[in-house]
Every structure is written in C-alpha cells, then in structure tokens.
C-alpha positions as CSV (number, residue, x, y, z in Angstrom):
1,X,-98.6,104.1,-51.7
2,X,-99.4,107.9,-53.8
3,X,-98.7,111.0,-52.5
4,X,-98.8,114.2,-55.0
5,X,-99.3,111.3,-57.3
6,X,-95.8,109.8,-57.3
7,X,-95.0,106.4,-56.0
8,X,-93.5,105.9,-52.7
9,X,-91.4,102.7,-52.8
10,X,-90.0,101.0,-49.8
11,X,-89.1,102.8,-46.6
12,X,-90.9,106.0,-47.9
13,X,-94.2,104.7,-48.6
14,X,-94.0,103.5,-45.5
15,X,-93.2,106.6,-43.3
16,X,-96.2,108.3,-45.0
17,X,-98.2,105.2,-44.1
18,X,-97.2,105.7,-40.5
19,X,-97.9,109.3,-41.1
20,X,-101.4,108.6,-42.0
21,X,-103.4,109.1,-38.1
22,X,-101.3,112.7,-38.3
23,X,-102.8,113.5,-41.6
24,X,-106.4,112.2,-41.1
25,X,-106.7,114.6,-37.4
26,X,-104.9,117.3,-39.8
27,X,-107.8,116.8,-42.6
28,X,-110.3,116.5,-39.7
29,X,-109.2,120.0,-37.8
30,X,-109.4,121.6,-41.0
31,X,-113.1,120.7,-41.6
32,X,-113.6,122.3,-37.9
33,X,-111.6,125.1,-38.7
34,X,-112.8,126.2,-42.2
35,X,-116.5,126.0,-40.7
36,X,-115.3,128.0,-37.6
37,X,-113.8,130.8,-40.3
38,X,-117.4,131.6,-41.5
39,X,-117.8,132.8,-37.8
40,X,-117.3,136.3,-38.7
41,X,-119.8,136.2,-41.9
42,X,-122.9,135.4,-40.0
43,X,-121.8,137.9,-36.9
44,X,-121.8,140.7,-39.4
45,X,-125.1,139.1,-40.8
46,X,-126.6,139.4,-37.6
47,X,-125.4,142.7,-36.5
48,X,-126.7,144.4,-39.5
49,X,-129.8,142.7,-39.8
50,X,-130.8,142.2,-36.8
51,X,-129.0,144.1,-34.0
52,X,-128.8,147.9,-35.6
53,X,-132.4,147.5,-37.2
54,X,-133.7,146.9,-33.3
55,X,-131.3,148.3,-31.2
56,X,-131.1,144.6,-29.1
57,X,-127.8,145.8,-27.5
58,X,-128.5,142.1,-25.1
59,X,-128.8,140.3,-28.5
60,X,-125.4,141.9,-29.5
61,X,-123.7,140.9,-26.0
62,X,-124.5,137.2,-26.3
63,X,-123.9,136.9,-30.1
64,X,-120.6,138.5,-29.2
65,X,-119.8,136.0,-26.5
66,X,-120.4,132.9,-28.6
67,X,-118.3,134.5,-31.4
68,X,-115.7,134.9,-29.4
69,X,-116.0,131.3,-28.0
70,X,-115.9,130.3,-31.6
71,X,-112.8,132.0,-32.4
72,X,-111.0,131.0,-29.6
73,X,-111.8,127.2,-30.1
74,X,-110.5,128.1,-33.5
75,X,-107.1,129.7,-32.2
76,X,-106.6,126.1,-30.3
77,X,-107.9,124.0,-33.6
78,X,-105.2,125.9,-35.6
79,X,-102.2,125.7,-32.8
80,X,-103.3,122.0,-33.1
81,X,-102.8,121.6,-36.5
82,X,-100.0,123.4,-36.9
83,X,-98.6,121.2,-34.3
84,X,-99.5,117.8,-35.7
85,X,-97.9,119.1,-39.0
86,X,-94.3,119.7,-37.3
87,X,-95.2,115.7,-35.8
88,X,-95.4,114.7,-38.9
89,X,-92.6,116.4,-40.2
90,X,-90.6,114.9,-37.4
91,X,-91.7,111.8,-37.7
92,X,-90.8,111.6,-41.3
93,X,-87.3,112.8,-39.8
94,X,-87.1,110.0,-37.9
95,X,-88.1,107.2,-39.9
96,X,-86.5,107.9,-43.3
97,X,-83.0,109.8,-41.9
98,X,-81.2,107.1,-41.2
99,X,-82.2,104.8,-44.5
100,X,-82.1,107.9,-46.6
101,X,-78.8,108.8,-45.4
102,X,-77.6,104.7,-45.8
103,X,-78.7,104.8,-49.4
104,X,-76.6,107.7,-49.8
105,X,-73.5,106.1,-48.2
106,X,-73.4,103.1,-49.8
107,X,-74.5,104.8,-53.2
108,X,-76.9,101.8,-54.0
109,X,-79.3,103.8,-56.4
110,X,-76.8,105.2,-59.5
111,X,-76.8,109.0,-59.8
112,X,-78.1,109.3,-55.9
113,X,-78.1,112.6,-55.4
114,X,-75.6,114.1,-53.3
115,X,-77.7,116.7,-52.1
116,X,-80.4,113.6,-50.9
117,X,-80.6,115.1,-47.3
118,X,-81.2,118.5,-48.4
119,X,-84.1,117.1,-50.5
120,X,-85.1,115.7,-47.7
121,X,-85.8,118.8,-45.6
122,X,-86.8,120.7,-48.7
123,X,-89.6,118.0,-48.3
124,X,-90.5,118.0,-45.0
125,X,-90.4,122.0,-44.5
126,X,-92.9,121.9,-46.9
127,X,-95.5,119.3,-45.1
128,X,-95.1,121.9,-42.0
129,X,-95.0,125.5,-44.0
130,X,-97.8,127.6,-45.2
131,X,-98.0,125.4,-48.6
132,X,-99.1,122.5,-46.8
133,X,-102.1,124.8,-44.8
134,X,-103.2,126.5,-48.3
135,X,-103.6,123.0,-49.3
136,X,-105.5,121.9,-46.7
137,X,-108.0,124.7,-46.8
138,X,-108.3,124.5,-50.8
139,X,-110.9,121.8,-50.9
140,X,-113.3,123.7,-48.4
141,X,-113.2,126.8,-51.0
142,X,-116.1,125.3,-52.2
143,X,-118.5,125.7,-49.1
144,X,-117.9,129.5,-49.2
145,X,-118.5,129.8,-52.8
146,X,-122.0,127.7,-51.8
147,X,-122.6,129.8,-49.3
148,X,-121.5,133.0,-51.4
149,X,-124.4,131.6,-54.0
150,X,-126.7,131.6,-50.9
151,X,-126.6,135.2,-50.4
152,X,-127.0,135.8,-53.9
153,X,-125.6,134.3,-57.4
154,X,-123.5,136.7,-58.7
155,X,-121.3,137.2,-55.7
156,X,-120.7,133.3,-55.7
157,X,-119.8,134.0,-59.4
158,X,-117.7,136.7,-58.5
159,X,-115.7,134.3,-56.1
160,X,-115.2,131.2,-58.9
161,X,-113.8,134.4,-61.0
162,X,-111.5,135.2,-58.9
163,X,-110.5,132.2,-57.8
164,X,-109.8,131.4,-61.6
165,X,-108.1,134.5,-62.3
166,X,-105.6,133.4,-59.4
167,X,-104.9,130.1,-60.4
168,X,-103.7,131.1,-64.0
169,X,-101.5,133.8,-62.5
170,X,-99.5,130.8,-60.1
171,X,-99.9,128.6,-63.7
172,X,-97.9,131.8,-65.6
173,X,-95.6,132.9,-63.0
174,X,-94.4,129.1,-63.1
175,X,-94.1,128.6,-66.6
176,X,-92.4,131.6,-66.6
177,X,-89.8,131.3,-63.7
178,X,-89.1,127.6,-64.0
179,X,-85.9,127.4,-66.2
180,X,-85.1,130.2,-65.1
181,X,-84.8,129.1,-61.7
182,X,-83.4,125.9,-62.3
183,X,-80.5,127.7,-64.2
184,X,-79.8,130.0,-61.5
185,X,-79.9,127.0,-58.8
186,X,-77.5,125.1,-60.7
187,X,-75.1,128.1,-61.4
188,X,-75.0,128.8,-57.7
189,X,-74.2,125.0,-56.8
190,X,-71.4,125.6,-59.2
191,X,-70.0,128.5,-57.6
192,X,-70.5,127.1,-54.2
193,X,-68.5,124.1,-55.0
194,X,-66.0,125.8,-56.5
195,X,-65.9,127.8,-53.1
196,X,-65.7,124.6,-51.1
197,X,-62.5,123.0,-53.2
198,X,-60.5,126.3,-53.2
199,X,-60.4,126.3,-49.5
200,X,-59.5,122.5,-49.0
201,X,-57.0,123.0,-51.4
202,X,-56.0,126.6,-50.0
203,X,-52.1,126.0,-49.6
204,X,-52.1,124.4,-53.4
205,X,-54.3,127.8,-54.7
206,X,-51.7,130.5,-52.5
207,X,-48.5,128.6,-53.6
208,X,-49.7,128.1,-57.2
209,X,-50.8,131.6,-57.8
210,X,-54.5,130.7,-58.2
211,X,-56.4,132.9,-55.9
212,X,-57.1,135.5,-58.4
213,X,-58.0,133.4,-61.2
214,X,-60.1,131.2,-58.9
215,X,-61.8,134.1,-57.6
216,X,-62.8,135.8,-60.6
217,X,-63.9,131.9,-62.0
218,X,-66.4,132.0,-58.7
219,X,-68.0,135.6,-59.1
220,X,-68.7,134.6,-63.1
221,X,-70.6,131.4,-61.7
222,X,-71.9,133.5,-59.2
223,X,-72.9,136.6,-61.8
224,X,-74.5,134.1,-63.8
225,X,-76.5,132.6,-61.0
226,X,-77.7,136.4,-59.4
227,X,-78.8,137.0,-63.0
228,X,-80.6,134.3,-63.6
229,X,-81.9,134.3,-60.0
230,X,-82.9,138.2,-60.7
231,X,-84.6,137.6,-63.8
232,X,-86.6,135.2,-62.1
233,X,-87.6,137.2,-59.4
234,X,-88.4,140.3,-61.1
235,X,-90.8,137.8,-63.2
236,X,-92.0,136.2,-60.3
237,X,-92.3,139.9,-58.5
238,X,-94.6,141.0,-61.3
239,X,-97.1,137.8,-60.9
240,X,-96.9,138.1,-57.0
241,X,-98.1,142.2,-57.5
242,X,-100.7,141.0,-59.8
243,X,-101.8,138.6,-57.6
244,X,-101.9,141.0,-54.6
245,X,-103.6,143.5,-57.1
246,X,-106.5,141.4,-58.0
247,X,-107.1,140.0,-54.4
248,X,-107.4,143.5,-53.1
249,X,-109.5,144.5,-56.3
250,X,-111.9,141.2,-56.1
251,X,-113.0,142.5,-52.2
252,X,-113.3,145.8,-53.3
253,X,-115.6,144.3,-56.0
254,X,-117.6,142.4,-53.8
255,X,-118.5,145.1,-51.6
256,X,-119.1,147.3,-54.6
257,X,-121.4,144.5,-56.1
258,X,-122.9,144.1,-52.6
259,X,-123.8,147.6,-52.2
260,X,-125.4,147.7,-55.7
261,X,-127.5,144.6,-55.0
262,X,-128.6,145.6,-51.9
263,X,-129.6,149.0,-53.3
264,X,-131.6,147.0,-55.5
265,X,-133.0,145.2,-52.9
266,X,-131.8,141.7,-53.5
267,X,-129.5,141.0,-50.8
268,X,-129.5,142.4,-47.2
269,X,-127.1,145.5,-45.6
270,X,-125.5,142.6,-43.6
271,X,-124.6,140.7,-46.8
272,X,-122.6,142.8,-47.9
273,X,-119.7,142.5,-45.5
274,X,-120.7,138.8,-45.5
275,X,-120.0,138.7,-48.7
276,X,-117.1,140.4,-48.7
277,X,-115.9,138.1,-46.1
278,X,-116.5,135.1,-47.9
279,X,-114.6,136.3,-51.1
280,X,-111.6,136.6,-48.9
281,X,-111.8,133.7,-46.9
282,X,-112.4,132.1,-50.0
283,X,-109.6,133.0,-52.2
284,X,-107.3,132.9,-48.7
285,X,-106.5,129.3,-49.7
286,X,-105.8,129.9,-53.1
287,X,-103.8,133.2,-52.4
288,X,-101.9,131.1,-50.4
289,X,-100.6,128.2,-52.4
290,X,-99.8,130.6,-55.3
291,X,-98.0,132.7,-52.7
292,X,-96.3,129.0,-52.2
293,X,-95.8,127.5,-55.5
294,X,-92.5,127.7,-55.7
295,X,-92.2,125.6,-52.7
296,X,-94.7,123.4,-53.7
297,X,-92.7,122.6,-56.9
298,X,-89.5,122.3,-54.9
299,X,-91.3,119.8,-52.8
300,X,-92.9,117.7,-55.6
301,X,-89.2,117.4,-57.4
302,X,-87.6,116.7,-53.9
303,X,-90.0,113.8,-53.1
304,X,-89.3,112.6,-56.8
305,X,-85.9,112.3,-56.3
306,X,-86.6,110.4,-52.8
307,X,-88.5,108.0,-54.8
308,X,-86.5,107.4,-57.6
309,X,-83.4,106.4,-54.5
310,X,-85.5,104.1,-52.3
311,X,-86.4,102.3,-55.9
312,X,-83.7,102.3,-57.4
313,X,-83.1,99.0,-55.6
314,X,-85.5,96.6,-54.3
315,X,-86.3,96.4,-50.6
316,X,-83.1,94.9,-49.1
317,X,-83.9,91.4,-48.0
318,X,-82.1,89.7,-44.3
319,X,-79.0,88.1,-44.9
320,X,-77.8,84.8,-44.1
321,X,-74.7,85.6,-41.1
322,X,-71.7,84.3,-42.8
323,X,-68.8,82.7,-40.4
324,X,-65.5,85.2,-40.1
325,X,-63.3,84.6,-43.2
326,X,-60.3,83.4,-43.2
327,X,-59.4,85.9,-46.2
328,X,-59.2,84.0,-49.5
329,X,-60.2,86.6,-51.9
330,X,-60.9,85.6,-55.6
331,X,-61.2,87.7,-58.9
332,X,-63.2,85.9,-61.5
333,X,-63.3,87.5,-65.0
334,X,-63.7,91.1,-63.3
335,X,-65.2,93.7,-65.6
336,X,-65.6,97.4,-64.7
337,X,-66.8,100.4,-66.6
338,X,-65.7,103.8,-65.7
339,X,-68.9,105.7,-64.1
340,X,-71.2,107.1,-66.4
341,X,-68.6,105.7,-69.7
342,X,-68.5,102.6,-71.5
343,X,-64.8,102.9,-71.1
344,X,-63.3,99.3,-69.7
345,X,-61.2,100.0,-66.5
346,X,-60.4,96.0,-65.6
347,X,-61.3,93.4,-68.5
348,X,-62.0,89.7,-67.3
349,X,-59.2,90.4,-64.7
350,X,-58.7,87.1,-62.7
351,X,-56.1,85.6,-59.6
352,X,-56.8,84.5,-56.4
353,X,-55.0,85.3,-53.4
354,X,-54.5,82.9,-50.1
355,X,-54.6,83.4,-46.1
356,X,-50.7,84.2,-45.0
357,X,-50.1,85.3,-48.7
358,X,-49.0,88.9,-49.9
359,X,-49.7,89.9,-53.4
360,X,-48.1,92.9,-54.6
361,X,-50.1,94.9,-57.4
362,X,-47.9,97.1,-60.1
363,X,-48.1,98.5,-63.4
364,X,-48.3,101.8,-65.1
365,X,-50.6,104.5,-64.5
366,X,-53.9,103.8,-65.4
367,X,-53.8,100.2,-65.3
368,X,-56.4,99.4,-62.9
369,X,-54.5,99.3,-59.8
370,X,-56.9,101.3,-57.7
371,X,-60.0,99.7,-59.0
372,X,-58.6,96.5,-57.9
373,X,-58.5,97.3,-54.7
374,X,-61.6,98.9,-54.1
375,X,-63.4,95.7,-55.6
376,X,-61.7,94.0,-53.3
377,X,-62.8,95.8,-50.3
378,X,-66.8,95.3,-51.6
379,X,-66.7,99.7,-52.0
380,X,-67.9,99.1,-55.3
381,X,-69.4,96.1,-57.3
382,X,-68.3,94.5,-60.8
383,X,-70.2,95.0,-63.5
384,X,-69.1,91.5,-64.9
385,X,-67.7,88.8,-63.0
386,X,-67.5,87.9,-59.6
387,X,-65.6,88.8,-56.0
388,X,-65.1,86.5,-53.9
389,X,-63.9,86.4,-50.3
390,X,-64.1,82.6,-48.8
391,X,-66.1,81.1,-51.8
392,X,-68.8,83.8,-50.9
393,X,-69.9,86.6,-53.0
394,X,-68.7,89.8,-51.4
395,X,-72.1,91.0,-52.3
396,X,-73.7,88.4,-50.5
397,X,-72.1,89.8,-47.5
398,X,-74.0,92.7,-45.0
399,X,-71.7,96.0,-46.0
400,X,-71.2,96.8,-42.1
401,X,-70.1,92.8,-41.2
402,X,-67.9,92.8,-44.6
403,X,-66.3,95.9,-43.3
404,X,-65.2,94.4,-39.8
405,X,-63.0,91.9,-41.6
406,X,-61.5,94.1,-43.8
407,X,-58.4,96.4,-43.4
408,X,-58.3,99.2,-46.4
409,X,-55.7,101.9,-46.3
410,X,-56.9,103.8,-49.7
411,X,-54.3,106.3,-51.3
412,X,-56.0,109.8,-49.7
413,X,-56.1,108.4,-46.2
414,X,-59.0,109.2,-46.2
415,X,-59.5,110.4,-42.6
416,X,-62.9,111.7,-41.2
417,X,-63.4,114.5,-38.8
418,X,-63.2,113.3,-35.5
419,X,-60.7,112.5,-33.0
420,X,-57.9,110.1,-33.9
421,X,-59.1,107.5,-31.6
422,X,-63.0,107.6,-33.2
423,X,-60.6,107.7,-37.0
424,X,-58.9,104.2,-36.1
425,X,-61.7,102.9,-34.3
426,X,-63.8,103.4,-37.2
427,X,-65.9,105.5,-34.9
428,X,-67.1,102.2,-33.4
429,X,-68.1,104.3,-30.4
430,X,-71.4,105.0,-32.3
431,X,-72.4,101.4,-32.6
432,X,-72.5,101.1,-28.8
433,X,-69.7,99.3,-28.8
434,X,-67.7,98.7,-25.0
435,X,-65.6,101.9,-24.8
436,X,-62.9,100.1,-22.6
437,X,-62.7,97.5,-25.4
438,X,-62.6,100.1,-28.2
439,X,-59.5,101.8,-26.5
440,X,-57.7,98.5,-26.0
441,X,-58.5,97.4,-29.8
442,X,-57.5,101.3,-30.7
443,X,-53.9,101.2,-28.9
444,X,-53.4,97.6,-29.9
445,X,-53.9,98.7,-34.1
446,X,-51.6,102.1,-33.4
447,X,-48.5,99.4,-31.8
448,X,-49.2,96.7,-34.4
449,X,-48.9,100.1,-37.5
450,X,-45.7,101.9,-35.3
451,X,-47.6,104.8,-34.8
452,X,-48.4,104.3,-31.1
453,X,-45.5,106.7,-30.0
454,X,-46.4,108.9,-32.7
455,X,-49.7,109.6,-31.5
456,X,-48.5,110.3,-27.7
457,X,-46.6,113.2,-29.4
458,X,-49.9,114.6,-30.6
459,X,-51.2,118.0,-28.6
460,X,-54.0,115.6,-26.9
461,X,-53.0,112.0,-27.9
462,X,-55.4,109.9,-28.9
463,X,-58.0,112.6,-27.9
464,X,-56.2,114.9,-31.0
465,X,-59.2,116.2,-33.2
466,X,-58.7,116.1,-36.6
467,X,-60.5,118.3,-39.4
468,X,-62.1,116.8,-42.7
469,X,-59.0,114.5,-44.6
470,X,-57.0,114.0,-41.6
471,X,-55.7,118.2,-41.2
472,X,-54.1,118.8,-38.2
473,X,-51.3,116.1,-39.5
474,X,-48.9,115.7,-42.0
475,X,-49.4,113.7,-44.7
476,X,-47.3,111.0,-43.6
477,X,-48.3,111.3,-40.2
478,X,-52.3,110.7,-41.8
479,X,-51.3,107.9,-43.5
480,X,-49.7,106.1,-40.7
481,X,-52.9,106.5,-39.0
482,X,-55.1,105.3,-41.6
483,X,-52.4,102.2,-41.2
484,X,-53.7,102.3,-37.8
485,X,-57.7,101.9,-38.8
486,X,-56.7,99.2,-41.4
487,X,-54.9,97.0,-39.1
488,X,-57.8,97.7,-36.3
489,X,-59.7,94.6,-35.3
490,X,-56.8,92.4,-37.0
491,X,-59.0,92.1,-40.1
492,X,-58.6,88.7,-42.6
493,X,-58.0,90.5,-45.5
494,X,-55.8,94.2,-45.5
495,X,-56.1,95.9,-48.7
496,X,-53.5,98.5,-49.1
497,X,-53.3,101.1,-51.5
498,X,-49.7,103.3,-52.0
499,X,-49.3,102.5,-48.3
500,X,-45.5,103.9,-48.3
501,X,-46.6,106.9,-50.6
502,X,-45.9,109.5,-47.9
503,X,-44.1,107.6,-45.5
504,X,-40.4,108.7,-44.5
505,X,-37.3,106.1,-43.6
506,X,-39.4,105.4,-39.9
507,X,-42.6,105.0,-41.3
508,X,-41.7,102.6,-44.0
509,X,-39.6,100.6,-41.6
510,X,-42.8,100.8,-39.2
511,X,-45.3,99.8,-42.4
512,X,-42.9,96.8,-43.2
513,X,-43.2,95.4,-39.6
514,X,-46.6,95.7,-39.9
515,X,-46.9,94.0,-43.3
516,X,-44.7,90.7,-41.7
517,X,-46.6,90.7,-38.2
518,X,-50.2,90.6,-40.5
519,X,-49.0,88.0,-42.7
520,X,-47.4,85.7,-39.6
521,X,-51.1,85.7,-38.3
522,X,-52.6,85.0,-41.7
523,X,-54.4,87.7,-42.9
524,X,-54.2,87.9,-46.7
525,X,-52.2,91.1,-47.7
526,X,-52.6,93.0,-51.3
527,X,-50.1,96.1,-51.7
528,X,-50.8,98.3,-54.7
529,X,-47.7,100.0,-55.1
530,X,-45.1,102.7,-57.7
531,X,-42.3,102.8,-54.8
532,X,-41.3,98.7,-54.9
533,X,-39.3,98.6,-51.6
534,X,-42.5,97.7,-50.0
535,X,-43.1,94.8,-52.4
536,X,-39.5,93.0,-51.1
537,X,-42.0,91.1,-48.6
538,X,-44.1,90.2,-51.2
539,X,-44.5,86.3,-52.4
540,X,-46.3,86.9,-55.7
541,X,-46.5,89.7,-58.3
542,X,-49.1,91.0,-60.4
543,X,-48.8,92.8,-63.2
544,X,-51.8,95.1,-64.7
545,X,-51.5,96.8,-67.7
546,X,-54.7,98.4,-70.0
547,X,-57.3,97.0,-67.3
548,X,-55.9,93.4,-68.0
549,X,-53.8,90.9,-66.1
550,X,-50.3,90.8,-67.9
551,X,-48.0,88.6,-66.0
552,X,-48.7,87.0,-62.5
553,X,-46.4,84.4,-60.8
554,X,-44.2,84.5,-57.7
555,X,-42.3,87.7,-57.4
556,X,-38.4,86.6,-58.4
557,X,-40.3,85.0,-61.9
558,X,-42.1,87.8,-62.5
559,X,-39.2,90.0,-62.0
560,X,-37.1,87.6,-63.9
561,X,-39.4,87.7,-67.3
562,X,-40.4,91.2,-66.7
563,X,-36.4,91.9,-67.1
564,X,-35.6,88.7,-69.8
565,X,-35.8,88.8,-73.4
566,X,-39.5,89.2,-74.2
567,X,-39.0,92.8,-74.3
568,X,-35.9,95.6,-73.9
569,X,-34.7,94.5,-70.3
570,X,-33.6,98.1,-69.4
571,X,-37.4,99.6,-70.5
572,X,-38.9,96.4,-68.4
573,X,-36.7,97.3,-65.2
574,X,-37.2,100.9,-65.5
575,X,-40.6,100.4,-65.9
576,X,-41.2,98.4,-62.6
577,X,-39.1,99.9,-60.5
578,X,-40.8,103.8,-61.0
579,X,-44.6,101.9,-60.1
C-alpha cells in the first residue's frame, strides 16, 4: 500500500488499510461539505438579484430558511468529519503502538529511531489537524474556480492566479526554512539530552565541579538552536505576512473586478459578492495547507521513518514452540562488529558451556567480556557465527519465551521504574500473569539471591518504588536485586555480568550461595568477572583477550599456565587477579 506516495510495509500498510472505510466517509463528507460551502454564493446571488430588485420580503424569508438548513447540515457534516479523523487517528494508535513500540525494543531495524513514538504522533496529529482538512478540501478548489468561470472568465482567472501565487509562496518559504529548521531541531535535541544526562548523573556533576561548565555547554546548544530556530521563523514570518497579504488583496481584487464588470454590464450586482465568495472559499484550502506546510513536511518525514522500521525486516513469521532448555549454550566462531564500525569486538570466539557447569569469563579491559554475555542472553545477534542454547539457534527462539529461561544480571543493574516486586518479576504482572503466583515466584527469587530480608527493610517492602536505574537504593542494594530478577523463574541458563561489583562482605557471601544453589539444580552459570573471589566456584576458566579466546580449560590449569613459564608469572598473576 501508497500513502503520500511512500510504501507502507507490514503492520503499517495495514493500519491504513483498516483505515480505509474512515477515509472514504471522510472523502465522501467533504464532497457534501464543499458543495454545502457555496451556500452563501447563491444566497447573495439571489438577494441581489432577485430579492432587492422586487422587494419579495416572503422570497427572502424562505430562501433564508433553506440557507440556514443548509448550513446547519453543514455544521453536523463538519463535526462528523472532524470526528472520523480523530477515529482514524486513534485507530492508527491502536494498531501500530504496540508493534511500533516492539520494533523499537528489540531494535530489529538498525538506526531505529529512538524518537520512533514521537514520529508516531507527529504522524497521527497531522491526519486529525487542519493539514489533513486543507487537504481534503484542495481537490474541490476546482468546482469554484468552474463556477467562478460561470459568472464570468476573468474572475475564474483571477482565482487560478491566486491560487498560483499561494502555492509558490508555501514552495519558497520551504525551501527557505528547511535546513534551517532541521539545524535548529537537531541543536535543541542536543541540548535537551545533555539536560537529561546532567540530572541522572547530578551527584557525579555537584561533586566533580561540573555544573557550571555543563550549564554554559547546554545554553551554547541551546543559543545555537533559538538561532537557528529564529532565523527560520523570521523567514517563515515573512512568507506567512505575504501570504496573508495577497489573500486579503486577491478578495479585495475580486470585488474591485466585480464592480468594474458589472459596471460594464457583464456580470450581475449579486456576482459580485458571489464572486468574492468564491475567491475565498477557493483559496481557503490552499491558504490552509501553506498555513500547514510545515506540518505536512513533518508528517511526510515521520511516516518515512515508520516505513523505513517496519521494513527494515521482513514480516516476522510464527515460530515453532521449542521445549524448555536444559541450558547448554554454544559459541561457534562468534564474530561481532562494534555498532556503526568495522572494528572486531569478538573474532571466531568459540566454547561451549554444560547444564550444572560454571564458566567463569576474565581478561583485560576491552576484551570482549561484556559482549559475550549479551550474545549469550539473545540481546544482540552475531554478525558471524552462531549461538546456540540446546542445539537451537537463539534466534530461532521467540525473544519473550527466550527471555523466561534466561537469568541476566548485566553490570548497570539495570532496574526499571517500578516497584521492586514488578523489577524482579520482570513486570510479569502486565502479561496477565496470576498475581498470587507472581508473589510466590517474586519472594522465592529474593530468598534464593539473600536479599529477602533486605527488602523487608525497605520503606514499603516489596511495594518500594524505585525511580529510572534502580534510585531509591544503593548501588549494592540495586544489584542484589537485579540478582533477585535473574534468579526469578529459576531460569536454565544465568548470565552474570560483574555480579559482585558493588557487593559488600554480606552480599558476596549471599551471591556465592546463590551461585552453588543454581548450579546444584543445573542451570548453566557464566560469571564475567575483574574481582576473582567469585570465580573460586567456578569449574572452567576462560580467558579473552583482543576479542579472541586465549586460554580455556578447567580453572586450576588455567591458573596454572596462566602463572607457568609461557610468560612473566608475576605479570600473569597480577594480571588475573585485578579482572
């Protein structure tokens, strides 16, 4: 499917299909509507040629009454349409919210946008605003210009004139505004980014002594946006006067030409408003998408970038169910590029790791430690090689299912705003699932990490509210309850990466219970780890060093050749013991 002569791939062409019935009674109200407008044209006709010349005050009463029927119909017709827009608008909304905003999420389509959503209503404001109506009206422009020829040729010449005359003054202010604009948009992104990290980082920017600096870096981004912003205005001011101008001007110049012609006896006294009335109505469309352009533009680029994320990827096919894992995950010949560089982060990296089994991951920084892991929990895909997780391709796998199996403690924590219960739950509470079993599975995730007590302590328990990246804790308190989420639903496979990063004498005793009481029930266990006291439970070492595998074997080997004579054993030991 076309609309504004892009292609709508997937999900999108088919919300505008389902669309379609609101747009067709939107086209057909229009046509009602646009020959309801001429209303007032042949009123005035017929009180100046025929009422005033006769004095048929009872002719005037009924006219009057069937004009006023006519524009009340056309009150309703235009509450109608206006309401069928927002339908459509919401209907949109509700089709394409929740794939648009799973594209995003799962980052499918490379360079998705991250402003996707706000494209998205950039979009749909625009099917329901004033842009959307001029448009609507534009293609009946030409029955008053007919009907402006009626009355006499030159005012239907007059009207095409005008009309003209608009259209290159929306074509110029564009052309000129455009880069402008863009410029300004993206300093102002800038600055309000910059905004966003200096308060999420607020007690790094006072301690440091960065407010100042910060601040003065922000009002330059922000200078250079207004600027730019201003320049475009005052551009776009001067088209927009113009345009007002030469509206204003083309009415006055069709009653000027109507009084001339009917002094010469070539149109009627009553054609002259008509006329008049027609030019406006006529160049009201027109007017009004100018007045509009710059949303219209924004729309066009938003729906763009819409259809360049649903197809990016094909339409995603059903996928086999696969049985629960047991959690034998594979590396074969693993490459990955750094985003948007040809810069190798893992090269042909290869091991395999067994149910029961714990693999602990070291090297310097750099390495590939951290990119290990999140290939191993399916959040990204190699661009060479293969993952595997039971013989099966994780990317054979449905995301959410994958997910369900999988216990991931990444370095951040990574906690979500929410309540500490929805945070270990993985906010399971929004699938529908049992509440009475999401508490149990909650409590029995906090007992297996050691962080049940800890949570009691908390202002409101389980209940606690945390902000964006887990505030409203410490930072060891938020990574013992991202231990919590990992360990929730006793996944197969528990991924986890500087788990003891934050963690005082009682957490890491609590982390390395948790460790042994996963592995005595089987699940395979990879710790990525610079502080090696977590790695004394560990059966076999892997060493990573430039993106490549450098030694792997059981952990006393490992440690054996890692301290024998292949290289300086004090630089070897040193070396592993400050991972």
């Amino acid at each position: 499917m076309k609309f504004l002569s892009i292609d709508l791939p997937g999900p999108l062409g088919t919300a505008f299909s389902a669309c379609r019935p609101h747009f067709i009674g939107i086209a057909a109200f229009s046509g009602l509507l646009n020959l309801l407008f001429l209303t007032p044209s042949i009123y005035m006709l017929q009180v100046y040629d025929r009422v005033v010349p006769t004095g048929g005050l009872m002719t005037l009463f009924f006219i009057t009454l069937v004009v006023a029927f006519a524009l009340i119909t056309l009150a309703l017709l235009d509450a109608l349409r206006a309401r069928l827009l927002v339908r459509a608008s919401l209907r949109l909304d509700k089709m394409l919210a929740g794939p648009l905003l799973e594209k995003l999420m799962a980052r499918a389509a490379p360079g998705a946008p991250i402003q996707g959503m706000r494209e998205f209503d950039i979009l749909r404001q625009a099917i329901s605003g004033p842009a959307a109506l001029g448009f609507l009206d534009a293609p009946w422009t030409p029955i008053y210009v007919i009907i402006a020829f009626m009355l006499h040729p030159a005012l239907g010449a007059l009207t095409i004139v005008g009309g003209g005359i608009l259209v290159a003054l929306a074509l110029l202010n564009e052309r000129s505004t455009k880069a402008k604009s863009q410029e300004a948009n993206k300093s102002t992104n800038l600055a309000y980014q910059a905004q966003e990290a200096a308060a999420q980082n607020a007690d790094v920017v006072r301690a440091l002594g960065m407010r100042g600096a910060l601040r003065e870096r922000q009002l330059a981004d922000r200078r250079t946006g207004l600027g730019l912003a201003g320049q475009a205005q005052f551009t776009g001011g001067g088209f927009a006067a113009a345009t007002k101008f030469m509206r204003l001007f083309l009415q006055s110049a069709a009653l000027g030409l109507g009084a001339w012609l009917a002094v010469e006896r070539q149109i009627s006294a009553g054609a002259i408003i008509a006329g008049s009335i027609l030019m406006s109505r006529a160049l009201q469309p027109v007017e009004q998408v100018v007045g509009s352009w710059s949303t219209v533009v924004q729309a066009r680029g938003a729906l763009k970038i819409l259809a360049e994320l649903f197809g990016a990827e094909g339409p995603e096919t059903p996928r086999t169910q696969l049985p629960a894992p047991r959690g034998a995950l594979r590396f074969d010949k693993v490459v990955q590029r750094a985003p948007g560089s040809d810069t190798l982060l893992l090269k042909g990296v290869s091991f395999g790791l067994e149910p029961g089994e714990v693999l602990g991951v070291v090297g310097p920084s750099g390495a590939g430690k951290t990119t290990v892991a999140r290939l191993a929990v399916g959040a990204i895909t190699p661009d060479a090689g293969v993952v595997r997780l039971d013989g099966a391709n994780l990317a054979d796998w449905d995301p959410d299912r994958l997910g369900s199996h999988i216990g991931y403690l990444p370095q951040d924590s990574a906690l979500i705003a929410g309540s500490v219960r929805d945070n270990i739950s993985r906010f399971a509470v929004w699938r529908g699932d049992d509440p009475l079993a999401i508490d149990a599975a909650v409590v029995a995730a906090a007992q297996a990490g050691g962080v049940h007590e800890m949570i009691l302590k908390l202002p409101k328990g389980y209940d606690t509210v945390l902000a964006h990246g887990g505030r409203g804790l410490s930072a060891g308190q938020a990574q013992r309850v991202a231990l919590a989420r990992a360990l929730y639903g006793e996944p197969a496979l528990l991924v986890l990466d500087e788990p003891n990063s934050c963690l005082d004498a009682e957490g890491e005793m609590a982390l390395a219970k948790a460790i042994a009481d996963a592995k005595a029930r089987g699940a395979s266990i990879m710790i990525i780890a610079h502080r090696t006291g977590v790695l004394a439970i560990a059966d076999t070492l892997l060493v990573l060093r430039d993106g490549a595998v450098e030694r792997i074997g059981p952990r006393a080997e490992v440690l054996a050749a890692m301290s024998g004579a292949g290289r300086p054993a004090g630089a070897n030991v040193v070396e592993l013991k400050g991972q």
